[in-house]
C-alpha positions as CSV (number, residue, x, y, z in Angstrom):
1,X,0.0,0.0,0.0
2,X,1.1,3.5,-0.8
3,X,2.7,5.3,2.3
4,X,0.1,8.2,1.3
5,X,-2.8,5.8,1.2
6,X,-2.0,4.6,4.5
7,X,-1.7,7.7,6.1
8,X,-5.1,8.5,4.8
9,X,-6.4,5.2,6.2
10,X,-5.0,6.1,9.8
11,X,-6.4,9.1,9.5
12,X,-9.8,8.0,8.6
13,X,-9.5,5.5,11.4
14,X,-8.6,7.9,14.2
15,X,-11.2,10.4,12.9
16,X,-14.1,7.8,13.2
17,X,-12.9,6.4,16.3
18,X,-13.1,9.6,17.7
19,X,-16.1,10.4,17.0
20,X,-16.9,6.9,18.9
21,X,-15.4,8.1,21.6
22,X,-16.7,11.5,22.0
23,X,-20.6,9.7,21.0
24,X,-19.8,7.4,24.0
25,X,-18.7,10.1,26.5
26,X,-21.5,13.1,25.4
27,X,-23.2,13.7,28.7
28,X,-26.5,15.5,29.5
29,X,-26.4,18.7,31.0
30,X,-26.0,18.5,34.7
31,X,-27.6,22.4,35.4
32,X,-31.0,22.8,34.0
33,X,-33.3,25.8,34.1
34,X,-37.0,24.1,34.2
35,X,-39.6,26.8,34.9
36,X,-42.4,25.1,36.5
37,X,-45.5,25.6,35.0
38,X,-49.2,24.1,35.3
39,X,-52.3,24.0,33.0
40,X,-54.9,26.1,33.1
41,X,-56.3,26.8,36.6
42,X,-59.8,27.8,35.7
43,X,-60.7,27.4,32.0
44,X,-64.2,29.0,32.9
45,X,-65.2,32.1,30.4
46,X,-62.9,30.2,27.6
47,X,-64.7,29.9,24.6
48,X,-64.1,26.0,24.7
49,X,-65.7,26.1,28.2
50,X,-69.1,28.1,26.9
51,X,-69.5,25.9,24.0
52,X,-68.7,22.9,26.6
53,X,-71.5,24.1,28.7
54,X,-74.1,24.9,26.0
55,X,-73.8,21.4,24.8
56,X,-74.0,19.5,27.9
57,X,-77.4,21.7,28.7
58,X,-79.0,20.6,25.1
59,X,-78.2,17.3,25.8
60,X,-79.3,17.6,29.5
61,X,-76.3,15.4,30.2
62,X,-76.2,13.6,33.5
63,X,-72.8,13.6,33.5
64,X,-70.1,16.1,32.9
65,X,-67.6,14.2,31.0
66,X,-68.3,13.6,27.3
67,X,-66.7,12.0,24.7
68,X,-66.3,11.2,20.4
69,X,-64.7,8.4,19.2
70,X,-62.4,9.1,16.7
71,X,-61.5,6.6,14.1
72,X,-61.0,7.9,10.9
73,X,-58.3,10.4,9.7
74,X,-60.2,13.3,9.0
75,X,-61.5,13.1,12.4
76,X,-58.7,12.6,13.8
77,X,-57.3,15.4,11.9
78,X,-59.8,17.9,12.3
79,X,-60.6,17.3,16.1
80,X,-56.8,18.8,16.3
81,X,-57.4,21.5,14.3
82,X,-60.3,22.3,16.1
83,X,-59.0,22.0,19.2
84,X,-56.0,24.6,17.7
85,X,-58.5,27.0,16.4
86,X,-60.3,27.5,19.0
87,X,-58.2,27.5,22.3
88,X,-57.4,30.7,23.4
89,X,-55.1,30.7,26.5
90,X,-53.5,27.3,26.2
91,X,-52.3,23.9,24.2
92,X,-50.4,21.3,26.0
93,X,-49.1,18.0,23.1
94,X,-47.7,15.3,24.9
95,X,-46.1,12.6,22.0
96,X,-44.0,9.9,21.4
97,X,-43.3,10.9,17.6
98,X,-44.2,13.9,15.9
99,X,-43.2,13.7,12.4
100,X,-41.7,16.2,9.7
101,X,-44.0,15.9,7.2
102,X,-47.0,17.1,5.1
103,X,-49.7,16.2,7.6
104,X,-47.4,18.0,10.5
105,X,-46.5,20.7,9.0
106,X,-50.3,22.0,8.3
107,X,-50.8,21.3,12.3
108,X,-47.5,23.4,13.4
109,X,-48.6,26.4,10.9
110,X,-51.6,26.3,13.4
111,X,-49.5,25.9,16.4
112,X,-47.3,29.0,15.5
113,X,-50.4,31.3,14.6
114,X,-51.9,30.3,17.8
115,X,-48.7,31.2,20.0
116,X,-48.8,34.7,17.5
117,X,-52.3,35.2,19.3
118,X,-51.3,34.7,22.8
119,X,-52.2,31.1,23.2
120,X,-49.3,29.6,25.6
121,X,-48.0,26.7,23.5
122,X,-46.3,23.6,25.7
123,X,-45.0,20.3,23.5
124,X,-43.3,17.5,25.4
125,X,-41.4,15.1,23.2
126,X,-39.9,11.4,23.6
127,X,-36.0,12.1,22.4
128,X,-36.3,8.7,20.5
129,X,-37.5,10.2,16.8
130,X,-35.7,13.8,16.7
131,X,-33.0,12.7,14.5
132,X,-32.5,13.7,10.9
133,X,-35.4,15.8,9.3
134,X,-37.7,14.8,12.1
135,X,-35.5,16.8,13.9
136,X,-37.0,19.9,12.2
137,X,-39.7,19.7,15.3
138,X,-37.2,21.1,17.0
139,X,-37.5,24.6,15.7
140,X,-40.8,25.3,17.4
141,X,-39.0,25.8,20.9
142,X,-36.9,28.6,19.4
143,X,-40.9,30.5,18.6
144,X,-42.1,32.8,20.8
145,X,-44.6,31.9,23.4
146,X,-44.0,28.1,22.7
147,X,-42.0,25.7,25.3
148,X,-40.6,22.5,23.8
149,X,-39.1,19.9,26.4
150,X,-37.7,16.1,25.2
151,X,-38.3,13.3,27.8
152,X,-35.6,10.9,28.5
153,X,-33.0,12.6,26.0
154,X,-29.8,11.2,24.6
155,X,-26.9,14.1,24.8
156,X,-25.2,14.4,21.4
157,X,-26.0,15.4,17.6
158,X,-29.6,14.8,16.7
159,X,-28.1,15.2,12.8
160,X,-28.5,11.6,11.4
161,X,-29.2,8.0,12.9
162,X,-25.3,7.4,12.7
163,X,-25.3,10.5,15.4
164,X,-27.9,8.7,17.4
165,X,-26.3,5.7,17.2
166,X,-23.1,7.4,18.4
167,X,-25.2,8.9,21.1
168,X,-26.8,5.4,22.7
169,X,-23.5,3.9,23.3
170,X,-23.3,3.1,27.1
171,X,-27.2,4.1,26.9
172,X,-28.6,0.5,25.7
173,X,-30.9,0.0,28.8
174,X,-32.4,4.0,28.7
175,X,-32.9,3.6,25.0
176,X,-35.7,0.6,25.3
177,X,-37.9,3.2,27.7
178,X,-39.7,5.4,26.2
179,X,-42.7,8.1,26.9
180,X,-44.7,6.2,24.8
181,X,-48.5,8.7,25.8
182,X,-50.0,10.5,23.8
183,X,-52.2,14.1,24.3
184,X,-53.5,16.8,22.7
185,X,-55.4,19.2,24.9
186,X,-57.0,22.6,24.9
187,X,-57.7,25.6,27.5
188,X,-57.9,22.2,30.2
189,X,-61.4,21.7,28.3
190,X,-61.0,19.4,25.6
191,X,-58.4,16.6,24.5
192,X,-57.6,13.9,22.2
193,X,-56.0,10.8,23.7
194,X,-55.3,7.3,22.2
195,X,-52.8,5.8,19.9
196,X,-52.0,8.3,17.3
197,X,-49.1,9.8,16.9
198,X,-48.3,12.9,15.0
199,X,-47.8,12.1,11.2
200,X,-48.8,11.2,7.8
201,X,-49.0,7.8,8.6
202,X,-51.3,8.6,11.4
203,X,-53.8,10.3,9.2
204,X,-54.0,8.1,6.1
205,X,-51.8,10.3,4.3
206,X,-48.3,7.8,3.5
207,X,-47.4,7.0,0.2
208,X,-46.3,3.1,1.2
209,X,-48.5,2.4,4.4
210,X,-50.7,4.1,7.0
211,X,-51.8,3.0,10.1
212,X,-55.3,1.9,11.3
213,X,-56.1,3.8,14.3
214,X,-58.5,5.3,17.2
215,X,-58.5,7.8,19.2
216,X,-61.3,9.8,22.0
217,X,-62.2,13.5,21.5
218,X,-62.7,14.2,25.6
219,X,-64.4,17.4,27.1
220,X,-65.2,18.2,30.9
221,X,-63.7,17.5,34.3
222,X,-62.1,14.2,33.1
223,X,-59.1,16.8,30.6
224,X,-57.9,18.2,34.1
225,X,-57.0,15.1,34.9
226,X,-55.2,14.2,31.7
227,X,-53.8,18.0,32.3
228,X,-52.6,17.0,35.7
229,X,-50.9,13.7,34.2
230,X,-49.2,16.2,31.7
231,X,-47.6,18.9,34.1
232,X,-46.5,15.7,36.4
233,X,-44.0,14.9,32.8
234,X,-43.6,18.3,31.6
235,X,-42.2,19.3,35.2
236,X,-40.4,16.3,36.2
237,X,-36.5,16.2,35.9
238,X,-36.3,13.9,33.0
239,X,-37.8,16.4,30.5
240,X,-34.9,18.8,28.9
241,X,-36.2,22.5,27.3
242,X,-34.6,21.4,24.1
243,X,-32.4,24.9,24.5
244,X,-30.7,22.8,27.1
245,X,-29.7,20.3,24.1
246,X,-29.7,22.1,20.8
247,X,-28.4,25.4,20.7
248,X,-29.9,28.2,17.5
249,X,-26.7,27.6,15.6
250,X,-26.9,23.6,15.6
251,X,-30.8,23.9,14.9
252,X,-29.5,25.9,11.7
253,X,-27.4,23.3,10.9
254,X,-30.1,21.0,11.0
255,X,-32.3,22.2,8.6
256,X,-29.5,23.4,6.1
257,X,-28.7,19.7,6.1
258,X,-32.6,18.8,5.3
259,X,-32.6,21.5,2.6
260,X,-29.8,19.3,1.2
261,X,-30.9,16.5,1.0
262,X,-34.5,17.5,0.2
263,X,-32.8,19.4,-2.9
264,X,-30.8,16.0,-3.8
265,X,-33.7,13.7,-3.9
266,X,-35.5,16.4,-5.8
267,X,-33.0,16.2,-8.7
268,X,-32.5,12.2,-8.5
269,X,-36.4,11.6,-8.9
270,X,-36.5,14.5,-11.9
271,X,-33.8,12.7,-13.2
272,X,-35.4,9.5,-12.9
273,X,-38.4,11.0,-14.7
274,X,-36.0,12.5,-17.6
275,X,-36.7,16.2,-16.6
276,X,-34.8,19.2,-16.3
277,X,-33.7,20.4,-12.5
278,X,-35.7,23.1,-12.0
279,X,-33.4,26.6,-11.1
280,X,-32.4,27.3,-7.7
281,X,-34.8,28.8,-5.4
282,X,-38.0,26.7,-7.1
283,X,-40.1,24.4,-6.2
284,X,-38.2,20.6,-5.9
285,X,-40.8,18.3,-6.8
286,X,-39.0,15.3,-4.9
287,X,-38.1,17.5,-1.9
288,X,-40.2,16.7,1.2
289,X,-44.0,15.9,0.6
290,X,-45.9,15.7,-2.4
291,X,-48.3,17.9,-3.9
292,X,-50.6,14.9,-3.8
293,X,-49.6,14.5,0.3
294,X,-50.3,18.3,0.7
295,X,-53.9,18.4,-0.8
296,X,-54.7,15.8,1.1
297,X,-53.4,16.9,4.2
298,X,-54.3,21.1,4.2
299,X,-58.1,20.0,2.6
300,X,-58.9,18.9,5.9
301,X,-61.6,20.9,7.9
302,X,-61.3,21.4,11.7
303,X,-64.0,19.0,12.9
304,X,-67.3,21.1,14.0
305,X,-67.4,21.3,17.8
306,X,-70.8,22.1,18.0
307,X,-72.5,19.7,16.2
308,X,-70.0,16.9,17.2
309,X,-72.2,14.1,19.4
310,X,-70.4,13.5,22.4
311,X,-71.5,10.9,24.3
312,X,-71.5,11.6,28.3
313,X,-70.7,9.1,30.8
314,X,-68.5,8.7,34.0
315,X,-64.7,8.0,33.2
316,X,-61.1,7.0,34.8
317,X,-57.5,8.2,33.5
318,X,-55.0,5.7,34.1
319,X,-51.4,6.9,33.4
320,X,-47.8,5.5,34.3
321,X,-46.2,7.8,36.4
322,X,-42.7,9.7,35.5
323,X,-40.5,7.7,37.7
324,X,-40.9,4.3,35.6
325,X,-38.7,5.5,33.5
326,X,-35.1,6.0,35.7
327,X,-34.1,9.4,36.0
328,X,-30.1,8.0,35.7
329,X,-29.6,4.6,34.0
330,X,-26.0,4.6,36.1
331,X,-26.1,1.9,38.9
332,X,-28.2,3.3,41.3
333,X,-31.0,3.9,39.0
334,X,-34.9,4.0,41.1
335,X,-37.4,2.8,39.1
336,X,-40.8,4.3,40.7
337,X,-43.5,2.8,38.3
338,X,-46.7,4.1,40.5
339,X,-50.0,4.3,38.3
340,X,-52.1,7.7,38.8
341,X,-55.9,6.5,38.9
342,X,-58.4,9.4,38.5
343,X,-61.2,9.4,40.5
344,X,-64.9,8.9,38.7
345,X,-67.7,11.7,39.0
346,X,-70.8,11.0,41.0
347,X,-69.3,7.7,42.0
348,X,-71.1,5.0,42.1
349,X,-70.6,1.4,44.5
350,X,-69.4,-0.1,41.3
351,X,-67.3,3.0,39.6
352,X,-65.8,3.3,42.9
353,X,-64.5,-0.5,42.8
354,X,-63.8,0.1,39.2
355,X,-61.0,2.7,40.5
356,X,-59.7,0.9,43.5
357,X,-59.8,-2.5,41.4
358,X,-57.5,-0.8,38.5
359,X,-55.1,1.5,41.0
360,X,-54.0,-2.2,42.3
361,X,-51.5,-2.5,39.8
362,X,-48.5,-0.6,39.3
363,X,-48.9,0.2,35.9
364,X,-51.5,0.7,33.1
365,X,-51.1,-2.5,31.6
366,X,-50.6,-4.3,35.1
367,X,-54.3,-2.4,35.6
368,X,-55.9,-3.6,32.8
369,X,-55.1,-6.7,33.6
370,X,-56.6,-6.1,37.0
371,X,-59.8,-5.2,35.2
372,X,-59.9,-8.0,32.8
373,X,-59.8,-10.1,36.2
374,X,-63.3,-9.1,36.6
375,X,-64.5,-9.5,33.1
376,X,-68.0,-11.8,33.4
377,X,-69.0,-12.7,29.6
378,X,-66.5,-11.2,26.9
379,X,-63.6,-9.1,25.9
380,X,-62.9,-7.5,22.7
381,X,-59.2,-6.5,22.4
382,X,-57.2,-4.8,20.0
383,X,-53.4,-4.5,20.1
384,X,-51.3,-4.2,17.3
385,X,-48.3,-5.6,19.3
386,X,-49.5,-8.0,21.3
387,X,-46.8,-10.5,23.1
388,X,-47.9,-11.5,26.0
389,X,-46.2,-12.0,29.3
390,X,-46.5,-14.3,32.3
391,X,-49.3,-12.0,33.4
392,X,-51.8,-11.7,30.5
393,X,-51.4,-15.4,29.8
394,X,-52.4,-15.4,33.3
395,X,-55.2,-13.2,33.2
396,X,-56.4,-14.4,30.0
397,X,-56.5,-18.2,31.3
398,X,-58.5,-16.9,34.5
399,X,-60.8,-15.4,32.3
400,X,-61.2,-18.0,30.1
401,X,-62.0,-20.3,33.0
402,X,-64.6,-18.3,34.4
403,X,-66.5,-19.0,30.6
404,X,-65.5,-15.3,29.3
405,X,-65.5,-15.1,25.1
406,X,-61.8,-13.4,24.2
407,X,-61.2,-12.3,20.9
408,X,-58.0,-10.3,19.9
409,X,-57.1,-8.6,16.7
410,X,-53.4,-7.9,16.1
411,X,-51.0,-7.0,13.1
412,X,-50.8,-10.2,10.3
413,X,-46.9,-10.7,9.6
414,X,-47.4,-8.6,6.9
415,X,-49.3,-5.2,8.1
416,X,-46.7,-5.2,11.2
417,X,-44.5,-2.4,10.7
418,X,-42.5,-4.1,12.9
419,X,-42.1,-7.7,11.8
420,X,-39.4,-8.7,15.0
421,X,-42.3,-7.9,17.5
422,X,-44.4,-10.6,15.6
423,X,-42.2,-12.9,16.9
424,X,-42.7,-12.4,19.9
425,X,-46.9,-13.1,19.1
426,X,-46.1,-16.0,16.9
427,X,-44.0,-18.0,19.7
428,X,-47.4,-17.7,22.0
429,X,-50.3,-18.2,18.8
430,X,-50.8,-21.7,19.5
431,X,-51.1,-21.6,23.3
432,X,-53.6,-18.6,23.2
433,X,-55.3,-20.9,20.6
434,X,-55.5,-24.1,22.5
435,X,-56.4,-22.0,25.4
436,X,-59.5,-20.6,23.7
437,X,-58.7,-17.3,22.7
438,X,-59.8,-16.4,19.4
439,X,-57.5,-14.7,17.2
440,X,-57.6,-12.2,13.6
441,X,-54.6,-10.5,12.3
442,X,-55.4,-7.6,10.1
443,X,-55.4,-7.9,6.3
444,X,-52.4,-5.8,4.6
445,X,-54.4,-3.6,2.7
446,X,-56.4,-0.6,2.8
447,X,-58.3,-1.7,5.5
448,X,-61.9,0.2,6.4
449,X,-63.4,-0.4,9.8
450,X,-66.2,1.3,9.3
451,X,-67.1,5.4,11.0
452,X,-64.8,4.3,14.3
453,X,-62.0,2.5,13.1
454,X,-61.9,4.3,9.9
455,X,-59.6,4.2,6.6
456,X,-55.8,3.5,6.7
457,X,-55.9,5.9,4.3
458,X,-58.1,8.3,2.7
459,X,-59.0,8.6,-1.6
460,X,-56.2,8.5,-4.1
461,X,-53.5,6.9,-1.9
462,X,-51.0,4.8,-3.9
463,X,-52.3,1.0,-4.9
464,X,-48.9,-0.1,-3.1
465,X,-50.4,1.5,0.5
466,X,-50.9,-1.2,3.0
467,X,-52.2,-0.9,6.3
468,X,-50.8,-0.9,9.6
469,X,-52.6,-1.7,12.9
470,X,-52.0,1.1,15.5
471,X,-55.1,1.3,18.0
472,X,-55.1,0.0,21.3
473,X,-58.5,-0.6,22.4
474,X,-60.4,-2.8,24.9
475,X,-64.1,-3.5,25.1
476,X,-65.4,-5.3,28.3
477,X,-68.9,-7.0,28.8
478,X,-70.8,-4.4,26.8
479,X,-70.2,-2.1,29.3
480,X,-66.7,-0.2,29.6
481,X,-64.6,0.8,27.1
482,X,-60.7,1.2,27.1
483,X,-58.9,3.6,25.0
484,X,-55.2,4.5,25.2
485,X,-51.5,4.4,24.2
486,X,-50.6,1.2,25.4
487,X,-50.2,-2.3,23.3
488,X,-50.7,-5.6,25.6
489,X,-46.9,-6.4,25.4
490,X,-44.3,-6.8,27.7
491,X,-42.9,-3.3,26.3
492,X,-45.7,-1.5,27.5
493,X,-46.5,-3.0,30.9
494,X,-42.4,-2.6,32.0
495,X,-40.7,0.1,30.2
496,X,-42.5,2.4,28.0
497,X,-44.8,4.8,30.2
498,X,-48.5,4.5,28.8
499,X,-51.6,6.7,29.3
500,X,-55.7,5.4,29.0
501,X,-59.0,6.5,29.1
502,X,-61.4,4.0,30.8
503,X,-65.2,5.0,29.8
504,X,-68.3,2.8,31.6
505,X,-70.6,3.5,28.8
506,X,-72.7,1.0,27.1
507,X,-73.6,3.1,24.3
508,X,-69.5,3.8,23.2
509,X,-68.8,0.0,23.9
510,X,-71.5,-1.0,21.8
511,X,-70.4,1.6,19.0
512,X,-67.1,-0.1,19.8
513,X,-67.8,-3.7,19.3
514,X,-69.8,-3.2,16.2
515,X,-66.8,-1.9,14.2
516,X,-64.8,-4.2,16.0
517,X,-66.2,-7.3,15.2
518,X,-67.2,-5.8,11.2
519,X,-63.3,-4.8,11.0
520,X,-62.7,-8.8,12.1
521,X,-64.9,-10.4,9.6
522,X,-64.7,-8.3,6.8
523,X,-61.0,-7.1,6.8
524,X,-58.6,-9.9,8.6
525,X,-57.7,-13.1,9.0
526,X,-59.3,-15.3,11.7
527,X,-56.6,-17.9,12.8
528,X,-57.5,-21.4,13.7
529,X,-55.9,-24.9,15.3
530,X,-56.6,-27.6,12.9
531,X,-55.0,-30.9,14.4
532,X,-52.2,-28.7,15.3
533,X,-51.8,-26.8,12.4
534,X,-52.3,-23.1,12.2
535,X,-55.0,-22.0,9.1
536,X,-55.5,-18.8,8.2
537,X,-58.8,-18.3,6.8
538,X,-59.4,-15.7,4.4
539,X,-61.9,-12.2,5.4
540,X,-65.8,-12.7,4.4
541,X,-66.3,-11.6,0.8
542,X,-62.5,-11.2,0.3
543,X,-62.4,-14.0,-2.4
544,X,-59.1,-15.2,-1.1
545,X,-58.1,-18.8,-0.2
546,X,-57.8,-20.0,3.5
547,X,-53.7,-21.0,3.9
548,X,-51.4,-22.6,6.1
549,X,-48.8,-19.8,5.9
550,X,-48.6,-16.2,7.2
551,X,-50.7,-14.8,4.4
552,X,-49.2,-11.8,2.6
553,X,-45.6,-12.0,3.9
554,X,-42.8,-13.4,1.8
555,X,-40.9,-16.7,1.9
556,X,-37.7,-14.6,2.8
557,X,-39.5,-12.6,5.7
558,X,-40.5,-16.3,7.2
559,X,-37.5,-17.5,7.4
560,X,-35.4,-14.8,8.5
561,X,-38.1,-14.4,11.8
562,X,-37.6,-18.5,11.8
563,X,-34.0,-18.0,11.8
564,X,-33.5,-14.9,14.4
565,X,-36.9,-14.9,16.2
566,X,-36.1,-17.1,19.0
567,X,-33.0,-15.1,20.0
568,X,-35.3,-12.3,21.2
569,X,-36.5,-12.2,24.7
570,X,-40.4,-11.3,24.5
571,X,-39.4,-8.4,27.0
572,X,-37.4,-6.3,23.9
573,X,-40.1,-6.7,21.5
């Protein structure tokens, strides 16, 4: 080799081992200024609060909590922009993604104009997705009158994955917990809760997949207590003002480096097509989202408040609390994994035991499973990662004991976005099976679940969109229904921290089930034991043939899960 070419290597390999180095030893800031703050103290006089009022009188509401199932994306959608255009003194988004995109982008415009008109703008943010041009997010903390804090940060360059790679050396344990809840809320009147994140692939608006999901429009007494839940994160020590973390000049740095790339992809796809680059300074039609993604995503209407029918019942918030996530992942880490319960209005013998019954565990998860203890005839379950642990099998064999019907849908192998975490499913399918729990995996396609569960996707979205089951929901004898963040998995239940809406209404449960058990025959797969042998057969009216192998997923995907599944513990998954 020549002497010049080595020197070059040495120096290549000194350079990069450097950066190893300096990526292993980046450390957090140790002196942070947090200013305390709360939600809204009295949200009386608010224009959210009036309409609030006027509505529960029409209805002549015997409770004060009401609440809208939201399935489809433009509800989803609009119930954000609603809740945007019309708070005037404060918004509070707790997520565990909030992606750069189309879809995002017309939601921050609205964030932005709302801080311009005095509305006092709070976003909390798992750390895990701010790399690369999600870390464009960032910018809103450097806008007046918004906050922006990160929950359970890495220290480091937020630039690329390499960087975050980098970052998570010596931070393996930290990196598998995550804030994993979800809220939206406005003037401590109304909020959205459930599984959504923020995203075009929340709201049916991905070119190559988009989730299936849910989430509750809430209004009345039970937001202060999703409120409460929030200030409890946004004031704990684990959450970093991202100013702490990313200074003005790096945030620059950041989106020069997304202009880049944005620009390069724009000429590689106009080469692709044979056209010209268009001059400097215009419009790059493979930068950043199509025009396509943008119509779809800016023609949404903010979801009209006042004729919205909110149904009003009694309701608990269950939500993990900070401290199960370690404040220091050194040594003498404390994990303090308490669950906040609220409290029902005009409690009743039984709501009362609904709260004490669920507060016995020590985490959401850990109190559903308390809750599906008392199940008497049948359970409706959706989780899209669903691996269960010691417990649930547990719970679910008690259950089934006592005569109690369970049927869960999950993700097929091929509508999981994450196809290791199936493995973690797959090992248990034929024990839930033979144990009596009935099983569907969702169909990957443009699934339609009907007004509740609604389209993965909305009109015009590419032929080669599939869908992706995202909601987390749990129906209970017809009577109480379960909406949240979390999936039944060991994930959930020990390290991510989860958030859920219990509602004791027959009238949602029953709106519930019916699009439940339509999305089950009509758009997946019911899985059955046949003399040991696992059949898939095919959706009602689908026209496709029962099989014997994951339907939809390729011979290579099989065995590469065969291959590598069983060296992951269920608890990573």
């Amino acid at each position: 080799m020549p002497s010049s070419s080595f020197h070059a290597l040495v120096r290549r390999s000194v350079a990069l081992l450097a950066l190893l180095v300096l990526g292993a030893c980046a450390q957090l800031p140790k002196e942070v200024n947090r200013p305390v703050s709360t939600a809204l103290a009295s949200p009386d006089g608010t224009a959210l609060a009036t309409l609030l009022r006027e509505r529960r009188n029409a209805d002549k509401a015997r409770f004060d909590s009401g609440f809208l199932l939201l399935g489809g994306p433009q509800a989803a959608y609009g119930s954000r922009l609603a809740l945007i255009e019309n708070a005037q003194k404060t918004l509070d988004l707790q997520y565990y993604a909030i992606h750069a995109d189309a879809s995002t982008g017309r939601l921050v415009r609205g964030l932005r104009a709302a801080a311009e008109r005095g509305v006092r703008v709070r976003i909390l943010l798992d750390d895990f997705h701010t790399i690369g041009r999600d870390a464009l997010v960032l910018g809103l903390a450097f806008i007046p009158n918004i906050e922006m804090r990160l929950f359970n940060p890495l220290a480091g360059s937020r630039g690329t994955g390499f960087n975050r790679m980098l970052n998570a050396i010596g931070e393996v344990s930290r990196i598998q917990q995550r804030m994993h809840n979800k809220l939206f809320l406005a003037d401590n009147v109304m909020g959205v809760t459930g599984g959504r994140n923020l995203g075009d692939a929340y709201f049916g608006n991905a070119i190559t997949g988009n989730f299936v999901d849910v989430d509750v429009l809430a209004a009345g007494p039970i937001v202060q207590d999703l409120s409460r839940s929030f200030d409890s994160y946004w004031n704990n020590e684990r959450a970093y003002p991202v100013q702490s973390l990313v200074s003005r000049e790096e945030f620059q740095r950041i989106r020069d480096r997304a202009r880049r790339v944005d620009q390069e992809l724009s000429d590689e796809a106009a080469e692709a097509r044979n056209q010209p680059k268009p001059p400097d300074g215009e419009p790059r039609p493979g930068a950043g989202p199509t025009a396509e993604q943008r119509a779809r995503a800016w023609d949404e209407k903010p979801l009209d408040l006042r004729s919205a029918a909110f149904v009003w019942a009694p309701a608990l918030m269950l939500a993990d609390a900070p401290g199960k996530i370690p404040a220091d992942s050194g040594p003498g880490a404390v994990r303090n994994p308490d669950l906040v319960v609220s409290r029902p209005e005009l409690p009743s013998r039984s709501a009362t035991a609904l709260a004490d019954l669920a507060s016995s565990g020590d985490t959401v998860v850990e109190g559903l499973l308390h809750l599906i203890g008392q199940a008497r005839t049948d359970l409706l379950i959706i989780s899209p990662y669903f691996v269960p642990g010691p417990d649930m099998q547990q719970a679910f064999a008690a259950a089934r004991a006592r005569g109690v019907r369970i049927r869960v849908l999950t993700n097929s192998l091929a509508s999981n976005d994450a196809p290791i975490a199936h493995v973690g499913y797959a090992r248990h399918r034929k024990a839930l099976l033979a144990a009596g729990v009935e099983l569907y995996e969702l169909r990957s396609e443009q699934a339609d679940f009907g007004n509740v569960f609604g389209s993965s996707g909305g009109s015009g979205v590419s032929g080669e969109s599939r869908a992706m089951l995202h909601s987390k929901v749990l129906v209970m004898d017809g009577r109480l229904l379960v909406v949240g963040s979390m999936n039944l998995d060991l994930r959930s239940q020990l390290q991510n921290t989860e958030i859920a809406l219990l509602i004791r209404s027959g009238e949602l449960s029953r709106m519930a089930a019916e699009q439940i058990e339509r999305g089950m025959r009509e758009r997946a797969w019911h899985v059955e034991l046949a003399q040991g042998t696992l059949v898939w057969h095919a959706p009602e009216g689908s026209g496709l043939q029962d099989t014997d192998t994951e339907p939809d997923a390729s011979a290579t995907l099989r065995f590469l899960l065969r291959l590598f599944g069983p060296l992951a513990p269920d608890q990573l998954l």
